[in-house]
TORLOTI-159498 format. One record per residue (C-alpha): z negated, x negated, y negated; residue number from 1. Coordinates in steps of 0.25 Angstrom, whole numbers, plus 5000, padded with zeros to 4 digits. Example, Ala and Ser with C-alpha at 12.3 -4.5 7.8 and 13.67 -1.06 7.14 Angstrom:
<atom up="4969" east="4951" north="5018" num="1"/>
<atom up="4971" east="4945" north="5004" num="2"/>
END
This chain:
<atom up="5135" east="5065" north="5113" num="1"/>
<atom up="5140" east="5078" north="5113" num="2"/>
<atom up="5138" east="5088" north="5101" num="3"/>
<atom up="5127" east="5096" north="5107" num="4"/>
<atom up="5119" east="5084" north="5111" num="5"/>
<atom up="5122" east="5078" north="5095" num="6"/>
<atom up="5117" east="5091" north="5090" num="7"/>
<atom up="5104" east="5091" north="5097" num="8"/>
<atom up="5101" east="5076" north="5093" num="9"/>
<atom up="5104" east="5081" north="5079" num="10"/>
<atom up="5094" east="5090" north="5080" num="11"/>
<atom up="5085" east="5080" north="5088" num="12"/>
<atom up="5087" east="5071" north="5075" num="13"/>
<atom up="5083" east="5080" north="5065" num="14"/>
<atom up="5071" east="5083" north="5074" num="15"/>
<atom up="5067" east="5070" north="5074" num="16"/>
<atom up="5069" east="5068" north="5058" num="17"/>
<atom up="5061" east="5082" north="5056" num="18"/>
<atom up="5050" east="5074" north="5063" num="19"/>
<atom up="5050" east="5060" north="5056" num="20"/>
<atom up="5049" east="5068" north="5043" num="21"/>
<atom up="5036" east="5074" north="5048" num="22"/>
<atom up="5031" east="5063" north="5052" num="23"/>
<atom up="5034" east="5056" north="5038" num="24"/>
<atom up="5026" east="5066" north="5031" num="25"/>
<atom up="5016" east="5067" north="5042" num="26"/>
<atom up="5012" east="5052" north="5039" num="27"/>
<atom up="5015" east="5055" north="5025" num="28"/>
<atom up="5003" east="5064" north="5026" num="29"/>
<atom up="4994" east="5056" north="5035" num="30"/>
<atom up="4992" east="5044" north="5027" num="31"/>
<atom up="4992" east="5055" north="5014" num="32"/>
<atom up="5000" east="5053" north="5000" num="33"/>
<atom up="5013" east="5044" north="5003" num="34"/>
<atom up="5016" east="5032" north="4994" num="35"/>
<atom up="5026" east="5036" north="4983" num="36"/>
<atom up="5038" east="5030" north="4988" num="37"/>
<atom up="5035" east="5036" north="5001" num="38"/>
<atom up="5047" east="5046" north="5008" num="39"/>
<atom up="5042" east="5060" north="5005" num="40"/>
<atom up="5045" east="5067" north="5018" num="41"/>
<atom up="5038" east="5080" north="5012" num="42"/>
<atom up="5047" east="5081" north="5003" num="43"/>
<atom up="5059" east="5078" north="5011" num="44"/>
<atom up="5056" east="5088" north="5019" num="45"/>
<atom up="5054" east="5097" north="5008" num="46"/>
<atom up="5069" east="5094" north="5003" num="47"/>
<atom up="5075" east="5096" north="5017" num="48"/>
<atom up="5071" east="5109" north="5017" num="49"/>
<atom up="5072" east="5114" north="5005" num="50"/>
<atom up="5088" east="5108" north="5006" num="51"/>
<atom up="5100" east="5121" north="5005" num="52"/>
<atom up="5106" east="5116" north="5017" num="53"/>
<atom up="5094" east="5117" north="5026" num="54"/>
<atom up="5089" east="5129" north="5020" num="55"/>
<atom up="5090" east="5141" north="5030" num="56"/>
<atom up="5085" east="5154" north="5022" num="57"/>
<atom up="5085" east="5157" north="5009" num="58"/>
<atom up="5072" east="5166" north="5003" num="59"/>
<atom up="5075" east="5172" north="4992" num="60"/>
<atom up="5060" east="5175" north="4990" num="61"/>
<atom up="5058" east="5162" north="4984" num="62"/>
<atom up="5064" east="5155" north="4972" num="63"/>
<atom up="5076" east="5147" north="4976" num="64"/>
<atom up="5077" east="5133" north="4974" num="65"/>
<atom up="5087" east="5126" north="4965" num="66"/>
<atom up="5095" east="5120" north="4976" num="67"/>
<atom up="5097" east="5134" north="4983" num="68"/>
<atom up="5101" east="5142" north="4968" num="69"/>
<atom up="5113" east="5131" north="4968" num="70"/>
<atom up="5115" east="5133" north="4982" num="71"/>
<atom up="5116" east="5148" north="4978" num="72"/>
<atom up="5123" east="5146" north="4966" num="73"/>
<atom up="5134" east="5135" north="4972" num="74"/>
<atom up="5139" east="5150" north="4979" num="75"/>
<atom up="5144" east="5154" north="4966" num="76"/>
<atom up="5149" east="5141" north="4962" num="77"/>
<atom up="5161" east="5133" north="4965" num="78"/>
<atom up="5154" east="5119" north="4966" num="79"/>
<atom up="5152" east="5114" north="4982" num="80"/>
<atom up="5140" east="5107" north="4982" num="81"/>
<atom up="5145" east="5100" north="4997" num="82"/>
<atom up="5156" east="5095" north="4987" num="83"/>
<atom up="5147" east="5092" north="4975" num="84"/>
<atom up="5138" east="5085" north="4986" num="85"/>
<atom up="5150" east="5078" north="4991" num="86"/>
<atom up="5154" east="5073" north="4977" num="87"/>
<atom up="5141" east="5066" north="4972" num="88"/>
<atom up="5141" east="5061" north="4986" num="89"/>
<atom up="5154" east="5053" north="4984" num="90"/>
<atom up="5149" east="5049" north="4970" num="91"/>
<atom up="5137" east="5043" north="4976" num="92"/>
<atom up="5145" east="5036" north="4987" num="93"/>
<atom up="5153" east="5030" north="4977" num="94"/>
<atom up="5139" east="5025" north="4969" num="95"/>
<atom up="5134" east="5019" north="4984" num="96"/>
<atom up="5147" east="5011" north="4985" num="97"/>
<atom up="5145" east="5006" north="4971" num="98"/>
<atom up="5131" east="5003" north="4975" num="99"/>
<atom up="5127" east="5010" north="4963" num="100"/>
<atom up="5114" east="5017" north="4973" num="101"/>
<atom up="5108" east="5025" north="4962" num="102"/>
<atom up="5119" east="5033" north="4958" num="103"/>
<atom up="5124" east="5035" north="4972" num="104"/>
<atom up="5110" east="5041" north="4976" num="105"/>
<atom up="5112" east="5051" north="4963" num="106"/>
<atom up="5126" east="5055" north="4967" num="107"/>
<atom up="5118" east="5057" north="4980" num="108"/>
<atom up="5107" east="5065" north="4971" num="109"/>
<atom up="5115" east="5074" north="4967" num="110"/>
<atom up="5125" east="5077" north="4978" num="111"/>
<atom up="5111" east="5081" north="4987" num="112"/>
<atom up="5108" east="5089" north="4975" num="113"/>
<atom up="5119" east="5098" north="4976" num="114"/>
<atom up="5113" east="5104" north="4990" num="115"/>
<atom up="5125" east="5106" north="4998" num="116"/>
<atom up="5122" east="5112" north="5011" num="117"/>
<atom up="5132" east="5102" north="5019" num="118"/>
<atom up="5121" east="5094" north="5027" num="119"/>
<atom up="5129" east="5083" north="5030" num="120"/>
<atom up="5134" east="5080" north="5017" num="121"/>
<atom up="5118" east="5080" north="5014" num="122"/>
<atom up="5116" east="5072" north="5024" num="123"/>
<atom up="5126" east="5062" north="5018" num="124"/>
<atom up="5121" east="5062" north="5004" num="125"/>
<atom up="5106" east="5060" north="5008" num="126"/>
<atom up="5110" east="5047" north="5017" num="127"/>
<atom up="5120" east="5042" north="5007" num="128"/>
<atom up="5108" east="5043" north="4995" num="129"/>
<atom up="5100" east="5038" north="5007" num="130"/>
<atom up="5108" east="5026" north="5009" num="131"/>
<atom up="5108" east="5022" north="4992" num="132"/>
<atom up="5093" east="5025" north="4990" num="133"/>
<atom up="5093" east="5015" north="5003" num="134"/>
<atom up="5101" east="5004" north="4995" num="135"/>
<atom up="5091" east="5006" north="4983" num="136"/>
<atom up="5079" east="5001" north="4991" num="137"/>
<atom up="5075" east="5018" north="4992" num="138"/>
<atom up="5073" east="5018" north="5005" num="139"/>
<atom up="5062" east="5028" north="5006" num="140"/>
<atom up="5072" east="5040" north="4997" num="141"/>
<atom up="5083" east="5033" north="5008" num="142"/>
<atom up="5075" east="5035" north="5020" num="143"/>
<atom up="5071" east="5052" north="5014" num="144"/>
<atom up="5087" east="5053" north="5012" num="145"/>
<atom up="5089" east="5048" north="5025" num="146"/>
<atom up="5079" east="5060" north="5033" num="147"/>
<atom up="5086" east="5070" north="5022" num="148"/>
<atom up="5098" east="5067" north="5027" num="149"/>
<atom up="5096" east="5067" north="5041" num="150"/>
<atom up="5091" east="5081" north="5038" num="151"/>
<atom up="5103" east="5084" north="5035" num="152"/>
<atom up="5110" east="5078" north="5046" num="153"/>
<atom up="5100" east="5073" north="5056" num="154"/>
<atom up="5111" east="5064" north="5062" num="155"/>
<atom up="5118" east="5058" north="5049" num="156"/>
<atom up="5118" east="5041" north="5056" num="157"/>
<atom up="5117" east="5038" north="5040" num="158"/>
<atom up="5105" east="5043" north="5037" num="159"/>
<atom up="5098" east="5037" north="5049" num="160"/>
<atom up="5104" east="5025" north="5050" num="161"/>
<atom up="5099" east="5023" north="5034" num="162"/>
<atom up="5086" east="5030" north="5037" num="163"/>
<atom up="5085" east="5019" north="5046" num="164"/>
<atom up="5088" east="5010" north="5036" num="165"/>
<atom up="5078" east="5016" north="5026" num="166"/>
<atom up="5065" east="5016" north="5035" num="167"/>
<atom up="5068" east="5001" north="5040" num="168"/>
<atom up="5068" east="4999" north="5025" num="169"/>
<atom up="5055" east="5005" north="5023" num="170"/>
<atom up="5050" east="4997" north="5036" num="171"/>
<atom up="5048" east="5010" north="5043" num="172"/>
<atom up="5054" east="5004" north="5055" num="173"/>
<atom up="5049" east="5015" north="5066" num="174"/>
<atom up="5056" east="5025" north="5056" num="175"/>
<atom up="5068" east="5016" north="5056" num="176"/>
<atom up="5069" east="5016" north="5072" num="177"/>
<atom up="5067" east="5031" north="5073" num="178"/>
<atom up="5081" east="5033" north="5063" num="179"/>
<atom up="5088" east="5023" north="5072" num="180"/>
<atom up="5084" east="5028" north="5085" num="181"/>
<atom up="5088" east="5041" north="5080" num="182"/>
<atom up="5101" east="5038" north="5075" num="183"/>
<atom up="5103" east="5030" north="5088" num="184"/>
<atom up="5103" east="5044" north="5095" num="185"/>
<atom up="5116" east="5048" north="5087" num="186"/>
<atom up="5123" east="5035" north="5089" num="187"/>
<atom up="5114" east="5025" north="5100" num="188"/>
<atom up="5126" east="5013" north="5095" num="189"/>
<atom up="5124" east="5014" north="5080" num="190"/>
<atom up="5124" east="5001" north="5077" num="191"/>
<atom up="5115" east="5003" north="5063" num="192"/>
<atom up="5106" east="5008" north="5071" num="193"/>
<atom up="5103" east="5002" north="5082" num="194"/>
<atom up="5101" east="4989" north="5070" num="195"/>
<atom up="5093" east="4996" north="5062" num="196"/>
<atom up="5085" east="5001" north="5073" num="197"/>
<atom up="5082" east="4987" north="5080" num="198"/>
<atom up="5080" east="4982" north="5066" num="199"/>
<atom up="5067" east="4991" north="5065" num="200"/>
<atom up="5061" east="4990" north="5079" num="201"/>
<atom up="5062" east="4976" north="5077" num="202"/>
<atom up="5056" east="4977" north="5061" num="203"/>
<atom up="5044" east="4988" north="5069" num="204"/>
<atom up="5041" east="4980" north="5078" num="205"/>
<atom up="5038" east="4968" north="5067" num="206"/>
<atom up="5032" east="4977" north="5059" num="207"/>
<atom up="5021" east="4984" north="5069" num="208"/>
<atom up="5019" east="4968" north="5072" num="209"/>
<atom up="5016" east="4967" north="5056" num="210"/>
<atom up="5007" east="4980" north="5056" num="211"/>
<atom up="4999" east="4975" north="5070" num="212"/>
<atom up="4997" east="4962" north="5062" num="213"/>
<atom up="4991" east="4967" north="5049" num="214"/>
<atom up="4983" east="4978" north="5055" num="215"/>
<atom up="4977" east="4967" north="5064" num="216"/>
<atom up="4974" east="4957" north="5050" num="217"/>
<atom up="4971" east="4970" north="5045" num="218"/>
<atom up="4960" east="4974" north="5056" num="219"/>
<atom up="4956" east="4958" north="5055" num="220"/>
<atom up="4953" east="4958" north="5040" num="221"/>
<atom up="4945" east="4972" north="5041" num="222"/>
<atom up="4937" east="4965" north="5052" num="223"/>
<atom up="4936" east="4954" north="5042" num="224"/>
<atom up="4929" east="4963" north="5031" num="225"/>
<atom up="4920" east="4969" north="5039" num="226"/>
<atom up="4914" east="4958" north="5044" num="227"/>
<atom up="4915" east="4952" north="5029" num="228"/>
<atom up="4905" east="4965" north="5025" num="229"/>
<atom up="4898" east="4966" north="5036" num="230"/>
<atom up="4892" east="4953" north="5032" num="231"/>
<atom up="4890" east="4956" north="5018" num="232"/>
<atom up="4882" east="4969" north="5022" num="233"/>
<atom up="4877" east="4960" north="5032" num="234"/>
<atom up="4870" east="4951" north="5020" num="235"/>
<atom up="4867" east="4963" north="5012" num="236"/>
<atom up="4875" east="4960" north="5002" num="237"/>
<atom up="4878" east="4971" north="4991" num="238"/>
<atom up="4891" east="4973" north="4987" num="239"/>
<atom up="4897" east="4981" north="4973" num="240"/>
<atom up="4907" east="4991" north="4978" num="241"/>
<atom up="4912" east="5003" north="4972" num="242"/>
<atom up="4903" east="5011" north="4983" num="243"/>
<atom up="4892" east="5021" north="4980" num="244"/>
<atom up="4881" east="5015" north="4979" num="245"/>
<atom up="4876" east="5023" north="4992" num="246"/>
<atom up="4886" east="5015" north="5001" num="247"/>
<atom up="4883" east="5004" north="5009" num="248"/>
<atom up="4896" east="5000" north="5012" num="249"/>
<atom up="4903" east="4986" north="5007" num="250"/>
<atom up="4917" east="4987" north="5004" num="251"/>
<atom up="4927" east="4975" north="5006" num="252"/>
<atom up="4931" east="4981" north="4989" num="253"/>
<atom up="4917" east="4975" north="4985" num="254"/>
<atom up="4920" east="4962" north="4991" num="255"/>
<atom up="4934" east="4960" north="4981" num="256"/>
<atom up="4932" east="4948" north="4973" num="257"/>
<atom up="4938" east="4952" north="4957" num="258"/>
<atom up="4938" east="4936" north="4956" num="259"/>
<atom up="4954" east="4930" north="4956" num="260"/>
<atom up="4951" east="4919" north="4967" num="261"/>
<atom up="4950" east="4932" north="4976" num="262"/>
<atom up="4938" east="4927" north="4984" num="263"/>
<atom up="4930" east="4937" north="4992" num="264"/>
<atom up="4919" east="4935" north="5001" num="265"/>
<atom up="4921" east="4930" north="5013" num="266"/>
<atom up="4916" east="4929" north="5029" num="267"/>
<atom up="4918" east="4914" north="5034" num="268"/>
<atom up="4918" east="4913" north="5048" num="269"/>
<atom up="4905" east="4908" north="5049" num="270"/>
<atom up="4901" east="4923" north="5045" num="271"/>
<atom up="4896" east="4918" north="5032" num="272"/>
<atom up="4900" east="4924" north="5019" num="273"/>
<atom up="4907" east="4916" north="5007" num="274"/>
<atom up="4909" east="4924" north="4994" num="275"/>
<atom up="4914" east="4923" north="4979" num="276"/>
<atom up="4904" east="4921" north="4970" num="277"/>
<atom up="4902" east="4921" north="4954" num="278"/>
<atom up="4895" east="4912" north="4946" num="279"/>
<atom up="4893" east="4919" north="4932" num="280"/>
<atom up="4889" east="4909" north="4920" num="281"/>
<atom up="4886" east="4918" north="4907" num="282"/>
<atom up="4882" east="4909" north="4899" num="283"/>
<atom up="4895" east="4903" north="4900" num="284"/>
<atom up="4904" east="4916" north="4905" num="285"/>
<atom up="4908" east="4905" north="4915" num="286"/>
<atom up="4911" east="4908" north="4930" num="287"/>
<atom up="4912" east="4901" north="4944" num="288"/>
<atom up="4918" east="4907" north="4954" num="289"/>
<atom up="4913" east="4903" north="4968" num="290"/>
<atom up="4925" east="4906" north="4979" num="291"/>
<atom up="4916" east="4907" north="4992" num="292"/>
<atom up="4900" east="4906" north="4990" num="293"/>
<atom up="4895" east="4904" north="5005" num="294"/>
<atom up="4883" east="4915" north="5007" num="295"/>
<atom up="4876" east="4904" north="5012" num="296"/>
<atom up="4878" east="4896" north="5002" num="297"/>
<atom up="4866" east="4893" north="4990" num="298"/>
<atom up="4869" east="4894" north="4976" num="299"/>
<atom up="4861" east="4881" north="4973" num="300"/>
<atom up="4873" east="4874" north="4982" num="301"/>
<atom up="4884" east="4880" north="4973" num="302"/>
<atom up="4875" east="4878" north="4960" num="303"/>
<atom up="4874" east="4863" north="4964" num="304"/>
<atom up="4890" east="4861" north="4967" num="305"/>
<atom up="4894" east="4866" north="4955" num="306"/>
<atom up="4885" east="4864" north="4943" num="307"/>
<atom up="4877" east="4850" north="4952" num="308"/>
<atom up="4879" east="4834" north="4952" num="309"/>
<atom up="4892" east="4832" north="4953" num="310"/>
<atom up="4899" east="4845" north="4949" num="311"/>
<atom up="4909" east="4849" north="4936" num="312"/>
<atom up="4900" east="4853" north="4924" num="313"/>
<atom up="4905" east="4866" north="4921" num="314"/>
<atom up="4914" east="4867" north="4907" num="315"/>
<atom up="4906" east="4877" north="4901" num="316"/>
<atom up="4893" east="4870" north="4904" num="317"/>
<atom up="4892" east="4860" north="4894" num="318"/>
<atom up="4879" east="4859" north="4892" num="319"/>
<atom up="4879" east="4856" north="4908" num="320"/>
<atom up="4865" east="4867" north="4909" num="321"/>
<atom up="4871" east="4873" north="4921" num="322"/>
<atom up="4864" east="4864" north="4933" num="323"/>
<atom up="4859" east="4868" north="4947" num="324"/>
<atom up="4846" east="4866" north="4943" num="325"/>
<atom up="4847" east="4875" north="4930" num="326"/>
<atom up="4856" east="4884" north="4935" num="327"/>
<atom up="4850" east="4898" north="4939" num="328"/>
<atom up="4859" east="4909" north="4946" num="329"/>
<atom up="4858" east="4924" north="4943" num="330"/>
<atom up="4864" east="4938" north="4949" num="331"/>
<atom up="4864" east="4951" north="4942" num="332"/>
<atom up="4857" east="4963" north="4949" num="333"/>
<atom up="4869" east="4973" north="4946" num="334"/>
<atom up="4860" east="4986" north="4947" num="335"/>
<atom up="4847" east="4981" north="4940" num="336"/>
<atom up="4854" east="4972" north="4929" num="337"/>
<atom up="4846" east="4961" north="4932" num="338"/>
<atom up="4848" east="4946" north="4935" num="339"/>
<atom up="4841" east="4938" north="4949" num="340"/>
<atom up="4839" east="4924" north="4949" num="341"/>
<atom up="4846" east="4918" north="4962" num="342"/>
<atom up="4838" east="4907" north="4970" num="343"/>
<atom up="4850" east="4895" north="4970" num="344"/>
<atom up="4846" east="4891" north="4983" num="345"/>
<atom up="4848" east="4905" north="4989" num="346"/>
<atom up="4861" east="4909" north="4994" num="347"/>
<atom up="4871" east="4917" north="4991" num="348"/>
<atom up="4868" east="4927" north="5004" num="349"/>
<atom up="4855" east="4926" north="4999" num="350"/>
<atom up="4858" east="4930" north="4987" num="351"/>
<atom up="4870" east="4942" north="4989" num="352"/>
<atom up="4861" east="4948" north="5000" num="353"/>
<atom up="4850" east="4951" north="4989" num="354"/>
<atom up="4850" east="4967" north="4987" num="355"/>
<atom up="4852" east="4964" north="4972" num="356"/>
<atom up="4864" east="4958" north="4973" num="357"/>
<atom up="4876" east="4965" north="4970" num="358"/>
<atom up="4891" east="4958" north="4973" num="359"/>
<atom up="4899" east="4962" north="4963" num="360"/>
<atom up="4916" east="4962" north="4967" num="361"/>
<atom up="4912" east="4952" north="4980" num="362"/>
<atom up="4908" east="4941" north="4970" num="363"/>
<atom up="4893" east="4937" north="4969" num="364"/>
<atom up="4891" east="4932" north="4956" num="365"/>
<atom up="4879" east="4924" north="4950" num="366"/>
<atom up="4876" east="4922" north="4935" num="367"/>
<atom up="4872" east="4907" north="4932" num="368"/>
<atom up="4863" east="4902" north="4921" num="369"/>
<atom up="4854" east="4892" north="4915" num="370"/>
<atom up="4840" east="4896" north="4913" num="371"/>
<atom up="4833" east="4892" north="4900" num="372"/>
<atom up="4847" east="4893" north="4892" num="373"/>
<atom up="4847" east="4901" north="4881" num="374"/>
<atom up="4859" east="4910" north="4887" num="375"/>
<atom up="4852" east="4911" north="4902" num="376"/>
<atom up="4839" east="4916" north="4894" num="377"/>
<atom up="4848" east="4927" north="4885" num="378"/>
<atom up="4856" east="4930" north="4899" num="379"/>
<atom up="4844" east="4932" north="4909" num="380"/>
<atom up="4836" east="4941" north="4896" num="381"/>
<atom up="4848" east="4952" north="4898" num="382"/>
<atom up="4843" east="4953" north="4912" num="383"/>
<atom up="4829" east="4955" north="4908" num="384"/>
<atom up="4829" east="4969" north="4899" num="385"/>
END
């Protein structure tokens, strides 16, 4: 290519970079605040042009920054900055050969801070801090280097070739084909290139298979919970939420079980409901935990299985008062304060489906006593004031 053609795909080049900064802050802006490691192309952008060797006027009306009073005063001053520059860029080579990366990238601090208007030699500095933030794991500070750099020198093959490198690294893999196909432009045989490139269509492509995958599991478990609520609005079921109490609403949030088996309500195929339920025993501050309670099911039928012919007496019972044929079963009425007897041969759709039942953190829970006990008589007074 001759130079006439170079210099319009050079021009072309920097084009094309212009645009994928705006569209880095035009997605930055669409899904609102980034992340705090996230590349700030706002303020890239903002450090471009507000660089000595970009600007094109000077306007005396306004104050003038500290980078343009050096510039000024460099006139009067025998320091080059191109040479300062040029030294703390060597010093910072040397570091990089050392694999000392950290002190290589303050070599590199300062030798930017010295605001020489030789843009190649900025160029250079910004790929070469670039390339040591790269080595340190930085790649979002290599990937900002990288487009400040091409800025510079919009066909500089280092800095696309580790831009490449940087949004591979960051799995932005589209990105990663855009910097190779456009350093391919400039040099269609670079070896590097052309690796890196079919490295990331092949890496895409297995990607946009991962994406298709969880956003179909994704749409499948959503399906999942909406037919999980609509049946519990189905029963009539009342859920405690964080809602006004004007909404009507259920929320999956009201369904999260506080208890460490992690058990939550669930819809069997056969459209039936199973859900954790609490069996509370004040007069021993005792607990049983009931993993999946069928709707269908009675209470008499779990009261039989665990406390009946046959069954473990329960440690703390030792007086062994706790029977199915003594046993009575409570809930608290959360609003009114007050206690309901439950029938044991109902079920526990029968129950939950009662307007004065409230679940509480997805768990139905049951208070279970004795009656004729000093303690159930004391317990079941407090309810009655």
């Amino acid at each position: 290519m001759d130079d006439t053609e170079r210099k319009k795909l050079i021009e072309k080049l920097d084009d094309d970079l212009d645009g994928f900064i705006q569209s880095k802050i035009q997605e930055k802006a669409a899904r609102g605040e980034p992340e705090e490691k996230e590349v700030d192309y706002d303020t890239l952008v903002q450090e471009i042009e507000s660089h000595p060797a970009f600007m094109t006027e000077l306007d005396l009306s306004k104050p003038l920054s500290p980078e343009m009073q050096g510039l000024i005063a460099l006139k009067y001053e025998d320091d080059d900055p191109k040479e300062k520059a040029e030294s703390y860029k060597e010093d910072g080579n040397v570091n990089f050969k050392k694999k000392d990366y950290r002190l290589a990238i303050d070599n590199y601090n300062v030798a930017i801070q010295c605001k020489c208007d030789d843009k190649p030699l900025n160029a250079i500095l910004y790929t070469n801090r670039a390339t040591a933030q790269f080595y340190l794991g930085n790649n979002r500070s290599a990937l900002l280097d990288c487009v400040v750099a091409r800025k510079f020198k919009p066909d500089h093959m280092k800095a696309m070739i580790k831009g490449a490198q940087c949004c591979q690294e960051l799995k932005r893999f589209q990105d990663a084909m855009t910097w190779c196909d456009q350093g391919l432009l400039l040099d269609p045989g670079n070896e590097k290139l052309l690796q890196l490139r079919t490295k990331a269509e092949k890496l895409n492509k297995s990607q946009e298979r991962d994406l298709r995958k969880q956003a179909a599991a994704d749409r499948r478990k959503e399906a999942e919970h909406q037919r999980l609520l609509a049946a519990i609005k189905t029963r009539g079921v009342t859920l405690a939420s964080s809602q006004k109490p004007s909404s009507n609403s259920l929320l999956l949030t009201s369904l999260e079980s506080h208890h460490p088996s992690g058990a939550k309500v669930h819809l069997d195929q056969d459209g039936t409901l199973h859900w954790p339920v609490m069996f509370l025993y004040p007069e021993y501050q005792q607990t049983d935990y009931i993993e999946a309670f069928s709707e269908n099911s009675r209470f008499c039928d779990h009261i039989q299985a665990m406390f009946g012919t046959g069954a473990d007496t329960p440690p703390w019972d030792t007086g062994r008062t706790y029977t199915p044929d003594r046993i009575e079963i409570y809930y608290e009425e959360q609003q009114a304060k007050t206690l309901h007897q439950v029938d044991t041969d109902a079920t526990l759709s029968t129950v939950l489906s009662d307007s004065r039942y409230t679940v509480q953190a997805g768990t139905p829970s049951f208070i279970l006593l004795v009656p004729g006990l000093p303690f159930a008589e004391g317990f079941l007074k407090k309810y009655q004031r």
